[in-house]
N, C-alpha and C positions, 0 to 999 in steps of 0.2 A: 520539491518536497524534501529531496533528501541533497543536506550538502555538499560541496565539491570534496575530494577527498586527495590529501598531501601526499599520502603513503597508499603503497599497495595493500590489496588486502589478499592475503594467502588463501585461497578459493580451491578446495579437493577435489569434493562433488558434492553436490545438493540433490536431494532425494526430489525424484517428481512427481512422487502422489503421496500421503499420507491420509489415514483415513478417518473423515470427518468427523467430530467430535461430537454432542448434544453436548449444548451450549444452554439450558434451560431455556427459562424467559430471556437472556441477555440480547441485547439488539447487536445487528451487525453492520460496525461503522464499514463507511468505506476504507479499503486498503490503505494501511499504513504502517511507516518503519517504524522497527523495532530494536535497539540494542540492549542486550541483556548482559550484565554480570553476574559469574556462579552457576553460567547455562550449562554446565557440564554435571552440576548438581542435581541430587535429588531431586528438587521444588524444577529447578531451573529446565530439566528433561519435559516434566511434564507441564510445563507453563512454553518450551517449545511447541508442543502435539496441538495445545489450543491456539496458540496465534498460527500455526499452521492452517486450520481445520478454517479460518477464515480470513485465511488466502491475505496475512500479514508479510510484509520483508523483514526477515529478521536477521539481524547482525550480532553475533552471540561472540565475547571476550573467550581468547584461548591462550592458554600457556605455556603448553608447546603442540609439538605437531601432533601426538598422540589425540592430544581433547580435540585440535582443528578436528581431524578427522572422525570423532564421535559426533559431535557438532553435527556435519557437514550431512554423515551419516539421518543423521533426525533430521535432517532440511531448514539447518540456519548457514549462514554464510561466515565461516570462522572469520576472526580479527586478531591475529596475533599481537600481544601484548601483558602487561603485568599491574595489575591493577597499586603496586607497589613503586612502580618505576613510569615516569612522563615518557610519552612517546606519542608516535602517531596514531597510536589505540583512541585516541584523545576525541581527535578531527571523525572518527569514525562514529562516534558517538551520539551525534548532531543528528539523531532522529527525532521524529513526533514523541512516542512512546521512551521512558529508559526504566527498565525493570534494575534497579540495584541488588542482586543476591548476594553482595560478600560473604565467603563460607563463611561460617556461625563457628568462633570458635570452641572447639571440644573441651570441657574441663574432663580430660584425664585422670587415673588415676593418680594421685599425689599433688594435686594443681594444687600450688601457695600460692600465698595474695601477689608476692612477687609477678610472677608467671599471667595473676587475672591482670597485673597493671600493664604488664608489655603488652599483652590482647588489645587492651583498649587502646593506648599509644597509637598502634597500628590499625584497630580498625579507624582512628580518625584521621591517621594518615590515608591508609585509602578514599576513605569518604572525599577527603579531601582534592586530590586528583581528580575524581571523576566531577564533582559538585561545581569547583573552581572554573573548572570546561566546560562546564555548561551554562554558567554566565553567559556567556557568550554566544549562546545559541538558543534558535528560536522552539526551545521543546515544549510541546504540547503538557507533558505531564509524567513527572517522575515517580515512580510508585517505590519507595524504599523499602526494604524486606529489613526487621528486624526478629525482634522473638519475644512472645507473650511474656516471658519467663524473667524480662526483666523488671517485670513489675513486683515480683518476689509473692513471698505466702497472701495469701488472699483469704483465708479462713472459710469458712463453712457456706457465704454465700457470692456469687461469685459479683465480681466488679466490671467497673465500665472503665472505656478508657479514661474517662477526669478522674480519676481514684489517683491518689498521690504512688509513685510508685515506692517500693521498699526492696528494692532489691536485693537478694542473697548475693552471698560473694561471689558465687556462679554468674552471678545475671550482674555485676557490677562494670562488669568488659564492655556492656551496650550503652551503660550510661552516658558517659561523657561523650560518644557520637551522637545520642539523640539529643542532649542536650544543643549539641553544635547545630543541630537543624533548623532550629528557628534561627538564624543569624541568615542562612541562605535561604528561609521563608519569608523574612521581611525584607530583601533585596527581592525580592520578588520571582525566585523560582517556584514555579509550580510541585511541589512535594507532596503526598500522599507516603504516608508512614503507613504498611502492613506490617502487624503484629499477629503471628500466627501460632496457634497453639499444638499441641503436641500432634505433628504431620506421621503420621498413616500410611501405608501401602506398599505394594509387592516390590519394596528394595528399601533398600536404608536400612537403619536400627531394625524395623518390623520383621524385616526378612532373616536377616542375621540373629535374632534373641527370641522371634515367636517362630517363624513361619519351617524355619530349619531345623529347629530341636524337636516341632511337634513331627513332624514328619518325618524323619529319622528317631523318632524315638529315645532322644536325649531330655535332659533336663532342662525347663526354661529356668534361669538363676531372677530370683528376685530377690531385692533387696530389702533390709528393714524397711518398719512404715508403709508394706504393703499395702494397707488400706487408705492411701490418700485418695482423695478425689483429683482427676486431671478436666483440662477439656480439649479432646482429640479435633482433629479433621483429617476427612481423604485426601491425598495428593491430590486427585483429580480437580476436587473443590478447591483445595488451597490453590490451584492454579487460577481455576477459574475466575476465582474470586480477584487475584492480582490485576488478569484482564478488565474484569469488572471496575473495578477501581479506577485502573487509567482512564476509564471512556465517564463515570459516574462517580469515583472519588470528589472529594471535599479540598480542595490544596491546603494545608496546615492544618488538618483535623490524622487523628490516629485511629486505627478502624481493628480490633481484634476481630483474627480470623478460624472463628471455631464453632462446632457444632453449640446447638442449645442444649442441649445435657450434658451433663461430664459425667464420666464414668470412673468406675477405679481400676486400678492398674490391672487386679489378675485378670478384669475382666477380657483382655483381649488376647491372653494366649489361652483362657476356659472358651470364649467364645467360638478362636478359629478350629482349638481342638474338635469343640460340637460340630460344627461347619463339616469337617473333614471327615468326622468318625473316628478322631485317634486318641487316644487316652490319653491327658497331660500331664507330664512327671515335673513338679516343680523341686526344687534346690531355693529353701527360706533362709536368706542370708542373715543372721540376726543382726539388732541394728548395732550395738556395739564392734560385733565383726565387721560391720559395712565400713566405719569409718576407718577401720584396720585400712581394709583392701582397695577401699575408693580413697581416703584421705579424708579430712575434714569441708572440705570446699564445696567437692559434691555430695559427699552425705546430707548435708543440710540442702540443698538442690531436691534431693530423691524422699526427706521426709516429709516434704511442707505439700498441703493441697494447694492449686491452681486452677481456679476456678474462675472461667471470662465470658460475658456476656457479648451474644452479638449481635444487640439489637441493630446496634446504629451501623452495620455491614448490611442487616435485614431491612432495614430504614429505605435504602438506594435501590430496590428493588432488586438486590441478588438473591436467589433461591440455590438448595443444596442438592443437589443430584442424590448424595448419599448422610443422611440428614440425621442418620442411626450408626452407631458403632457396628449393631448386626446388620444394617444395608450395605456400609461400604465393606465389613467382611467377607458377604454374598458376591461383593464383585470382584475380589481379590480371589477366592476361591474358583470362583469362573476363569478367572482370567488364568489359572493355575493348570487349568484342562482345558484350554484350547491349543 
């Protein structure tokens, strides 16, 4: 099942039980590998927990010894390597499953177009490495993690994936790789494009800008154009949802991965405040100061609604654990006091 491999693989320890996930209605194939890029990531941590929960092999990219041992820690098997440099990372790769999470590059503040064109450069060079390797191997089905966001403003009702995309300058970094993807879909790799919309829960962005000013009693800062419309999803779903894809994905179809309502921005440091009991201090960045303090790249990122349908994810028969902004808040807040 799983290819012969050229190079070692730097192995710490692998955790021996982790605990079982509810997986919805999703069926449970029989066992099979898994390599993941970005597994040391937000998305990537917890899309480990679920191929875990059903007792998958998983072989998760690491960059140095620090992430192996995170890795290792959640119960993947590190593979040292640089998703920027060829090497034995490569032959490692040659599973059923290959989850692609190249970190998503951050527009910073001050990000020029300069800066959005080296992002792109590079993320097609990565793409490239792993995609090229895979030619060659007999993979079941590549689920490539992009970002909703580079379809650009969406207006007031939200779109599907066939909507032409319009990218902001923000979202212009993803372009030229997803465009490179149908060239390795008509050679006949199996791809599955996840586009996932504003991801959710206890770490990343949420924890740092809601979950820790409410609760220390600091100011959440938002920015102009606080009333846009988003469309959020849990961590837990957005993983789930990647799984679901491999086993039930479309190869060459795009699938946005987000709740059916979109909500607006205050709504989720007003919500976890209710959730908690604590009073929420906002800090209303105006928008002219926004473009001060962010630069112009991301201001325009931070005013526009984004607004994504997901029918054709509900189409394949996945359902959402946490299907409400206040449901998956309710499990964030549990998960806070245990």
């Amino acid at each position: 099942m799983y290819g012969p491999r050229t190079t070692p693989v730097r192995l710490l320890w692998v955790a021996t039980s982790v605990a079982p996930l509810h997986t919805g209605r999703m069926p449970v194939p029989a066992a099979v590998t898994a390599f993941i890029t970005g597994a040391d990531g937000f998305v990537g941590r917890a899309l480990i927990k679920v191929l875990r929960s059903l007792d998958h092999q998983i072989f998760a990219l690491a960059r140095s010894s620090d992430a192996a041992q995170r890795l290792s820690s959640a119960g993947a098997t590190p593979v040292i390597g640089n998703l920027l440099e060829s090497g034995g990372w490569q032959d490692e790769a040659a599973a059923d499953w290959v989850f692609h999470l190249p970190p998503y590059p951050q527009c910073r503040s001050r990000v020029n177009l300069a800066r959005i064109k080296s992002l792109a450069r590079k993320r097609v060079a990565t793409d490239g490495l792993l995609l090229d390797a895979l030619t060659r191997c007999a993979v079941r089905r590549i689920v490539y993690v992009a970002d909703a966001c580079c379809y650009g403003p969406t207006g007031p009702r939200p779109i599907t994936e066939d909507t032409p995309p319009r990218p902001s300058r923000c979202g212009r970094c993803l372009m030229p790789a997803l465009d490179r993807l149908d060239g390795y879909i008509v050679s006949g790799l199996p791809i599955v494009t996840a586009l996932p919309g504003l991801v959710y829960g206890n770490g990343g962005w949420f924890r740092q800008h809601v979950i820790e000013p409410v609760i220390t009693g600091h100011r959440v800062i938002q920015f102009g154009y606080a009333d846009r419309w988003i469309s959020p999803i849990h961590v837990d779903d957005c993983a789930r949802a990647l799984v679901h894809l491999a086993e039930h994905g479309q190869p060459g179809r795009r699938y946005f991965l987000v709740n059916r309502d979109p909500v607006r921005v205050p709504e989720f440091a007003a919500t976890f405040a209710r959730l908690v009991n604590r009073p929420v201090r906002v800090w209303r960045v105006p928008a002219a100061a926004s473009r001060l303090m962010v630069g112009p790249v991301l201001a325009d990122y931070l005013r526009a609604d984004q607004i994504f349908s997901s029918i054709r994810l509900r189409g394949t028969g996945f359902h959402f654990e946490h299907p409400t902004l206040e449901h998956g808040l309710q499990q964030i807040v549990g998960a806070l006091h245990e």
